[in-house]
N, CA, C and O atoms as CSV, one atom per row, in Angstrom:
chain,resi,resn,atom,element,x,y,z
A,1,UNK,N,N,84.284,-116.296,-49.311
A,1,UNK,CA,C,84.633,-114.899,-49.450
A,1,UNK,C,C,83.374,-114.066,-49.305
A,1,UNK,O,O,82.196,-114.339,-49.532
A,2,UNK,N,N,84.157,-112.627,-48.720
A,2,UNK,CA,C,82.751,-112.021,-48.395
A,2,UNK,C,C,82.448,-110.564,-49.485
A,2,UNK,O,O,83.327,-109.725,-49.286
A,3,UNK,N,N,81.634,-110.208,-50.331
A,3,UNK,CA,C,81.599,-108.728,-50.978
A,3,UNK,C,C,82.668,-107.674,-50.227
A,3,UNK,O,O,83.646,-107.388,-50.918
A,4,UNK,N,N,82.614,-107.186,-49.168
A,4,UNK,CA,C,83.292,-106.899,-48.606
A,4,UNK,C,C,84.171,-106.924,-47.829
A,4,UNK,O,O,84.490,-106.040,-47.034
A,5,UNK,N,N,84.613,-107.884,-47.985
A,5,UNK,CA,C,86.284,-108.292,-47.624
A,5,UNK,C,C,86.109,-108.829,-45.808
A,5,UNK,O,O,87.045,-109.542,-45.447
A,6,UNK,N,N,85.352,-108.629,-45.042
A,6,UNK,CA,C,85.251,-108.899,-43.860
A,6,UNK,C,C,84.453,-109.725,-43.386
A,6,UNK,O,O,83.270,-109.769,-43.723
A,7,UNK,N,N,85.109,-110.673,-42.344
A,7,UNK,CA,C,84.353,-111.574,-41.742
A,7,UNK,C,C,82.861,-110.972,-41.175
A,7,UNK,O,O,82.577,-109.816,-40.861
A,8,UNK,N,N,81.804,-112.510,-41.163
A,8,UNK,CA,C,80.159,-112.404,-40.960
A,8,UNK,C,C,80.257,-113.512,-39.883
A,8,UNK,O,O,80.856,-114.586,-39.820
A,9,UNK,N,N,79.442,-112.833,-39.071
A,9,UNK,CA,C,78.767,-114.085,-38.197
A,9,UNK,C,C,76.970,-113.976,-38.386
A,9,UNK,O,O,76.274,-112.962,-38.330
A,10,UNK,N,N,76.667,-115.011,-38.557
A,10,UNK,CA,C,74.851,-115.110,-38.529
A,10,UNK,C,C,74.256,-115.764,-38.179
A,10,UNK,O,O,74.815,-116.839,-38.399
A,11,UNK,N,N,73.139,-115.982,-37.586
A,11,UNK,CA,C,72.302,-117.288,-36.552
A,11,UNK,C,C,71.418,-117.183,-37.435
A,11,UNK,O,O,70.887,-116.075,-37.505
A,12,UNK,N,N,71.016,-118.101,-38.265
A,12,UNK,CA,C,70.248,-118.573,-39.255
A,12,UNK,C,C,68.815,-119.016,-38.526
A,12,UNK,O,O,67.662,-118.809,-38.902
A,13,UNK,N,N,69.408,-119.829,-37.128
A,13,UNK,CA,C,68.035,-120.750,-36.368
A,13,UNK,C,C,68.657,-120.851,-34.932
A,13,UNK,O,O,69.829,-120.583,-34.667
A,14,UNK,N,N,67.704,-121.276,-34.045
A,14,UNK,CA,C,68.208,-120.730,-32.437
A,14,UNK,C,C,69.343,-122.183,-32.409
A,14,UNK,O,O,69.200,-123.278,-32.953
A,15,UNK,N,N,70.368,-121.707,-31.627
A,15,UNK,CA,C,71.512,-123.171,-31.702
A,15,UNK,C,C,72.374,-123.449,-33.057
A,15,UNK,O,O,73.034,-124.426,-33.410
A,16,UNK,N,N,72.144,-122.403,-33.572
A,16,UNK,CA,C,73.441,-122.510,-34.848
A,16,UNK,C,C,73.472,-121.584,-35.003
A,16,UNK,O,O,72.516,-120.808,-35.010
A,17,UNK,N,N,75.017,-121.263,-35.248
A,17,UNK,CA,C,75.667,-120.037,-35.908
A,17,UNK,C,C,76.638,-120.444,-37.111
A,17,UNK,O,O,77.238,-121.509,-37.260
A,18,UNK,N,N,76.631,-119.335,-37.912
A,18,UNK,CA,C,77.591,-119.331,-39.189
A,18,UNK,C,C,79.096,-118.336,-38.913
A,18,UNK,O,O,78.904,-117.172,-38.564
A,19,UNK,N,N,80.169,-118.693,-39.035
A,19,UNK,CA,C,80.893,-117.735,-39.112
A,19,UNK,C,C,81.818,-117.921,-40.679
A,19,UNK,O,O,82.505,-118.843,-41.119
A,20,UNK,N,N,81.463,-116.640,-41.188
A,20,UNK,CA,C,82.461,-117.279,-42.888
A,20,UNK,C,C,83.242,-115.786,-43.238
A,20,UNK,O,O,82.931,-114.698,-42.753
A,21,UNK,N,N,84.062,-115.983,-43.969
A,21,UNK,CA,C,83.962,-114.928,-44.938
A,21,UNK,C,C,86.268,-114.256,-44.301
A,21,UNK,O,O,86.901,-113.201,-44.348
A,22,UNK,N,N,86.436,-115.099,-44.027
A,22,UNK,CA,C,88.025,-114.639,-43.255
A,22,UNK,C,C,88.437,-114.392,-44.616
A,22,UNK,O,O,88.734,-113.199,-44.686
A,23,UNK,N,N,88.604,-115.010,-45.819
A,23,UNK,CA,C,89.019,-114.336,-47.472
A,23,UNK,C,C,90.859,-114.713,-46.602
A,23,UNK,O,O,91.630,-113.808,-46.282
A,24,UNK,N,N,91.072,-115.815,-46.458
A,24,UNK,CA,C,92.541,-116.433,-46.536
A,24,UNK,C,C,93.106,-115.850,-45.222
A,24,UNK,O,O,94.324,-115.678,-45.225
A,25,UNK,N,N,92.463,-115.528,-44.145
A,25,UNK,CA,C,93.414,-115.004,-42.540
A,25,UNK,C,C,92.754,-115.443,-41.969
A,25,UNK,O,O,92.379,-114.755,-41.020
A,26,UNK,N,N,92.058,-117.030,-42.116
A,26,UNK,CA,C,91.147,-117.155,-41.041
A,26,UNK,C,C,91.748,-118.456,-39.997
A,26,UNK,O,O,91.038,-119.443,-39.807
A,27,UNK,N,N,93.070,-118.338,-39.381
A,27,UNK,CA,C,93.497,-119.518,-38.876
A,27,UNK,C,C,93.900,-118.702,-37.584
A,27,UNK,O,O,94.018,-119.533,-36.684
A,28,UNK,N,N,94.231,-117.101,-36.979
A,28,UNK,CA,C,94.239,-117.071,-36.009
A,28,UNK,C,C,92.987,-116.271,-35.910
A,28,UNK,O,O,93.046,-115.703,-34.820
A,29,UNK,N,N,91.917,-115.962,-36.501
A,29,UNK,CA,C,91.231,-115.453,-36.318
A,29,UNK,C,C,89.452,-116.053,-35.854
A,29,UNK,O,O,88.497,-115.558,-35.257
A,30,UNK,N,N,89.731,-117.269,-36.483
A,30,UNK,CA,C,88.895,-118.823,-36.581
A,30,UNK,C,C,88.969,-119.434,-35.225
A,30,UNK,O,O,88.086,-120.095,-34.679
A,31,UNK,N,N,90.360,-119.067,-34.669
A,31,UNK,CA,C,90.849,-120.079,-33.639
A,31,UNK,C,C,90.026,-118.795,-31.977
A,31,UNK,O,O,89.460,-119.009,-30.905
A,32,UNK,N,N,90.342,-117.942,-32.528
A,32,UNK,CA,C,89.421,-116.443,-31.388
A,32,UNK,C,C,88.066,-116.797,-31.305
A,32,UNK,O,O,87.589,-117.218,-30.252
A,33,UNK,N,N,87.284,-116.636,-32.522
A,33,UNK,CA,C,86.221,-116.529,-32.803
A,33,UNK,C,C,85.566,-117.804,-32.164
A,33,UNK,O,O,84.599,-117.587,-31.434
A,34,UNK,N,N,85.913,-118.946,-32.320
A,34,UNK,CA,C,85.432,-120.839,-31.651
A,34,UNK,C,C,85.627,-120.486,-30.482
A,34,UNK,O,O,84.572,-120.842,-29.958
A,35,UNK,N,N,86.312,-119.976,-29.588
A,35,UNK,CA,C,85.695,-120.027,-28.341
A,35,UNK,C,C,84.798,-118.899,-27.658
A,35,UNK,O,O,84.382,-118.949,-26.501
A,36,UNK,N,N,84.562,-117.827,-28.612
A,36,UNK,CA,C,83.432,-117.017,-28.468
A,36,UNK,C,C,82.225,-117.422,-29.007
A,36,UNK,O,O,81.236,-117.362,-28.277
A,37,UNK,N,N,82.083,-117.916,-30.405
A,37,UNK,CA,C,81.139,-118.782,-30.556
A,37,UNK,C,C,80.484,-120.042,-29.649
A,37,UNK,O,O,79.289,-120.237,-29.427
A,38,UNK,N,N,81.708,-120.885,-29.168
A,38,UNK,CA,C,81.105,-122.076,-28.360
A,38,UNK,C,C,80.292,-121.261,-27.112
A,38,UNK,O,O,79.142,-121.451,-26.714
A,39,UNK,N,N,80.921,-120.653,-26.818
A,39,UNK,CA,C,80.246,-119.554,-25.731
A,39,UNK,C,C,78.556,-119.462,-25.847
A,39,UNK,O,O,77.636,-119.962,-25.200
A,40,UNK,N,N,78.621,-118.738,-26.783
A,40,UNK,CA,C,77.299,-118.240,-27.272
A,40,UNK,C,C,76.096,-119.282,-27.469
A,40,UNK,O,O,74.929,-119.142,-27.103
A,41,UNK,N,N,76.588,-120.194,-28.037
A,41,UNK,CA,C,75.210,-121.869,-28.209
A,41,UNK,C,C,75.914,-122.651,-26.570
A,41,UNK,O,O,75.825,-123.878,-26.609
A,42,UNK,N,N,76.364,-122.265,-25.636
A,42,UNK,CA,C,75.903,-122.811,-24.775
A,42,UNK,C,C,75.068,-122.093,-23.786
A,42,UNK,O,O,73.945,-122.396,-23.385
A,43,UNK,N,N,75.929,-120.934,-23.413
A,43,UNK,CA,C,74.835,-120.319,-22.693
A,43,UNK,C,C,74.051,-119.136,-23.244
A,43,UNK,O,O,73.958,-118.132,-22.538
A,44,UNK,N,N,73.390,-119.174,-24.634
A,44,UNK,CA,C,72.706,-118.701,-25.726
A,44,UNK,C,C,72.776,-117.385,-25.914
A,44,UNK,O,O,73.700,-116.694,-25.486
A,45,UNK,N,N,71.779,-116.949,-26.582
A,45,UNK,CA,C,71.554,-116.016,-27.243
A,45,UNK,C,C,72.630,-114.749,-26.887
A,45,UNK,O,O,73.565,-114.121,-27.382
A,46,UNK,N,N,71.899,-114.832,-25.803
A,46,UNK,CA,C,72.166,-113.000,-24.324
A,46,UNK,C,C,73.921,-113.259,-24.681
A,46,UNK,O,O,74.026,-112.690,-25.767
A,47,UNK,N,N,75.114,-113.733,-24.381
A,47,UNK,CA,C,76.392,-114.349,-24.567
A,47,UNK,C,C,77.074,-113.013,-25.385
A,47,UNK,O,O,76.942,-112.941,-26.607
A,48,UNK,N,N,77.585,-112.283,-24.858
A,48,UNK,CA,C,78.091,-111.009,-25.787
A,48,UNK,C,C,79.858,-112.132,-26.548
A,48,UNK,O,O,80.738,-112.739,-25.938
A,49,UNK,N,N,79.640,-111.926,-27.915
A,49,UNK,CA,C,80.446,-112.005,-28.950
A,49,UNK,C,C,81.281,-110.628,-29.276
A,49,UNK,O,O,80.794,-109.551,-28.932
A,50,UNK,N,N,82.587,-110.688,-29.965
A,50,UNK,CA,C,83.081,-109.312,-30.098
A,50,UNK,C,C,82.059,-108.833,-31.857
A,50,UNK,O,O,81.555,-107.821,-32.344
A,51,UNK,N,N,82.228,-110.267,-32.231
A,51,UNK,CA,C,81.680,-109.578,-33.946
A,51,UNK,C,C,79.957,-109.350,-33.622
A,51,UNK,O,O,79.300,-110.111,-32.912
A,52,UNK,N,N,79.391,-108.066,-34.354
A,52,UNK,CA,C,78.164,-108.536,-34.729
A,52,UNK,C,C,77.365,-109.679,-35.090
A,52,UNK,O,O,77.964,-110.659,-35.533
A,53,UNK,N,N,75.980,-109.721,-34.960
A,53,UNK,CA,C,75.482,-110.712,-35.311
A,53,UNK,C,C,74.706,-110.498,-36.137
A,53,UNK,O,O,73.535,-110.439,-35.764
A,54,UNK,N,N,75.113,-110.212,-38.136
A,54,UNK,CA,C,73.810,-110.088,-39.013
A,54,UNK,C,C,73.003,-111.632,-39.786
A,54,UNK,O,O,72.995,-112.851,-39.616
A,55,UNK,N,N,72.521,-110.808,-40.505
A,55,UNK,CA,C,71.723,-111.502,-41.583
A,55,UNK,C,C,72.522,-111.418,-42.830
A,55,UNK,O,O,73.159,-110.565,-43.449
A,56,UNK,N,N,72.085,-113.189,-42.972
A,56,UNK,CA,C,73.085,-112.378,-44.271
A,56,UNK,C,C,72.276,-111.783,-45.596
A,56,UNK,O,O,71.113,-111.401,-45.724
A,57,UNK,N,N,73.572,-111.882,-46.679
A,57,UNK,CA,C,72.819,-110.667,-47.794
A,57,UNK,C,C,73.306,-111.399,-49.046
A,57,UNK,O,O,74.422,-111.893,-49.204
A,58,UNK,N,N,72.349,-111.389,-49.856
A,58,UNK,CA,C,72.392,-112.546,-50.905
A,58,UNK,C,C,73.420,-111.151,-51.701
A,58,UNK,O,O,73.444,-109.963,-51.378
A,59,UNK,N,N,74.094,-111.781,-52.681
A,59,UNK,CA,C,75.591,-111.801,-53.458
A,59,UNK,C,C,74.667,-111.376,-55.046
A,59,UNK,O,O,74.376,-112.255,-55.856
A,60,UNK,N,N,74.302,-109.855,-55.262
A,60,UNK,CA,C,73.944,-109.686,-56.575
A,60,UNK,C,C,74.677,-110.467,-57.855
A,60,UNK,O,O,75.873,-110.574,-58.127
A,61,UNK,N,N,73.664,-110.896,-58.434
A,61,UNK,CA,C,74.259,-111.707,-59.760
A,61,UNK,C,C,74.571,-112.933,-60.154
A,61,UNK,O,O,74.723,-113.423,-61.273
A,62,UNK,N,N,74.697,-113.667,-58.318
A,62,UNK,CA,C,75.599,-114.782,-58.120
A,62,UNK,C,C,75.183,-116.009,-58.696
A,62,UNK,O,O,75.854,-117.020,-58.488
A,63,UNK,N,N,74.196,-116.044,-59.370
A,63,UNK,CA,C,73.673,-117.734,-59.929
A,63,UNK,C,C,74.075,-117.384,-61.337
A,63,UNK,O,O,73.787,-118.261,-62.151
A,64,UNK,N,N,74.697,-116.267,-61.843
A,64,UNK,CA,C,75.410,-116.257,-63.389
A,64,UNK,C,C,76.692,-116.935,-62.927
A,64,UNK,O,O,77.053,-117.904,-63.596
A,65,UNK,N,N,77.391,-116.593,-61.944
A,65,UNK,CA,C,78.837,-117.164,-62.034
A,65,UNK,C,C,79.485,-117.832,-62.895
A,65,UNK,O,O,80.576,-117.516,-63.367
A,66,UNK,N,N,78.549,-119.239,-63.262
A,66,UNK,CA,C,78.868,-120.161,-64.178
A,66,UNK,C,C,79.147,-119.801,-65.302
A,66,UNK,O,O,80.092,-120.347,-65.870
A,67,UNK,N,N,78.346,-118.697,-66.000
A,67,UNK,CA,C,78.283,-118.359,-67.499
A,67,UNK,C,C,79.419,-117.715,-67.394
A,67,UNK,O,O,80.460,-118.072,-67.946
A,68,UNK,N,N,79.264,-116.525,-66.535
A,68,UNK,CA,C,80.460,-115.470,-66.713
A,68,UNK,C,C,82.167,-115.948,-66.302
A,68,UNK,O,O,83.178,-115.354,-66.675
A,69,UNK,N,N,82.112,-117.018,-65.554
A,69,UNK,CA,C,83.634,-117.853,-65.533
A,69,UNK,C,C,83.831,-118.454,-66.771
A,69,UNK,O,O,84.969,-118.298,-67.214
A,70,UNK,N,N,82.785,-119.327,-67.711
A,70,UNK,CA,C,83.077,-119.903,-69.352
A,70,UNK,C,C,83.070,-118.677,-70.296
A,70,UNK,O,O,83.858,-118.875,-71.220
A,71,UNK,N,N,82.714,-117.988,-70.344
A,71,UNK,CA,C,83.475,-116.109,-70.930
A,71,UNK,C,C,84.556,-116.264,-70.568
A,71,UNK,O,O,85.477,-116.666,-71.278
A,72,UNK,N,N,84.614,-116.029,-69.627
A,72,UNK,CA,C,85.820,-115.006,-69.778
A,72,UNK,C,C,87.133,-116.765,-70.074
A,72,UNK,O,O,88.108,-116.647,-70.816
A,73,UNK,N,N,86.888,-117.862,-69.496
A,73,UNK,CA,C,87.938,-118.746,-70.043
A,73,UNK,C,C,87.718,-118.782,-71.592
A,73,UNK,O,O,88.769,-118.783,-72.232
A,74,UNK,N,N,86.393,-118.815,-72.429
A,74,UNK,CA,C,86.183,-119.058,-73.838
A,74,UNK,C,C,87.099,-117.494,-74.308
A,74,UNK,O,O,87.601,-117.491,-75.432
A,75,UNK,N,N,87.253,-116.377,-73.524
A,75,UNK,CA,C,87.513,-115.374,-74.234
A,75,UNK,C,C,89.120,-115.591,-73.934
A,75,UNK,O,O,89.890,-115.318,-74.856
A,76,UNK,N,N,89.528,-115.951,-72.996
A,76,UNK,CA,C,91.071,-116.140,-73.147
A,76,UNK,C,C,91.639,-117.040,-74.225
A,76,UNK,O,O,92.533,-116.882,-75.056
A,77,UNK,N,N,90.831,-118.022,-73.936
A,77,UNK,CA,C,91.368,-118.770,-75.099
A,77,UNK,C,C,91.710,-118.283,-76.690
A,77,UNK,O,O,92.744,-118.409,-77.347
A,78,UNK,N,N,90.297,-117.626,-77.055
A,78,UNK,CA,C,90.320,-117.208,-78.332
A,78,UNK,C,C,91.531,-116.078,-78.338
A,78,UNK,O,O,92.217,-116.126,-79.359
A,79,UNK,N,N,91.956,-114.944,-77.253
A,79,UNK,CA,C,93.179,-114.108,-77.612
A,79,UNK,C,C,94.092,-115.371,-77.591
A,79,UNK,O,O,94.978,-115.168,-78.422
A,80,UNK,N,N,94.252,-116.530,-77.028
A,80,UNK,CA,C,95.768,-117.117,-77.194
A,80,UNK,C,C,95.563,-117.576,-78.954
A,80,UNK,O,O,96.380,-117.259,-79.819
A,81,UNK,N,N,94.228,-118.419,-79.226
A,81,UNK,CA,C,94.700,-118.351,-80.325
A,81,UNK,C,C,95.346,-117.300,-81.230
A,81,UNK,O,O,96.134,-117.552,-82.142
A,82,UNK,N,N,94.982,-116.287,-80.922
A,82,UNK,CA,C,95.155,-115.099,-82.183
A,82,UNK,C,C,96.384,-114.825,-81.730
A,82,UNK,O,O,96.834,-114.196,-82.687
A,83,UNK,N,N,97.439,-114.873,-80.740
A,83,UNK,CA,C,98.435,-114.399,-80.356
A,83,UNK,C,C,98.429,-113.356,-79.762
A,83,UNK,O,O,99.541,-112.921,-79.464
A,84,UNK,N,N,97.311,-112.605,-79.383
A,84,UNK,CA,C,96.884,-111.649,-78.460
A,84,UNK,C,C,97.319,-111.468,-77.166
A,84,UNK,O,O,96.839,-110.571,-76.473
């Protein structure tokens, strides 16, 4: 999933690309994108794609995840006990 709800494509290193972020519509959209991608790592870079090509962008906060998913389950729990 992406912060903003929309698919990313990114070339991390020359000959690989990333494409992520479809957030559950990515089966006809996955299936477009693979043969514009294969496109692009064969006859490289120059290869016009319809999506942009960024960088990506690190996810404020994201190495708490862990804590803040055992909250909020430790905090459900405690309203079921109380009948809350």
């Amino acid at each position: 999933m992406t912060a903003d709800h929309y698919p990313h494509v990114h070339e991390p290193g020359s000959g690989a690309l990333i494409y992520l972020g479809c957030n559950g519509r990515g089966v006809a959209l996955a299936t477009a994108m693979g043969k514009q991608l294969a496109r692009r790592l064969i006859e490289g870079g120059t290869a016009e794609i319809d999506m942009p090509v960024t960088a990506p962008k690190p996810i404020r906060f994201h190495a708490l995840w862990p804590v803040a998913v055992k909250s909020v389950v430790l905090y459900g729990r405690i309203r079921d006990r109380l009948g809350l």
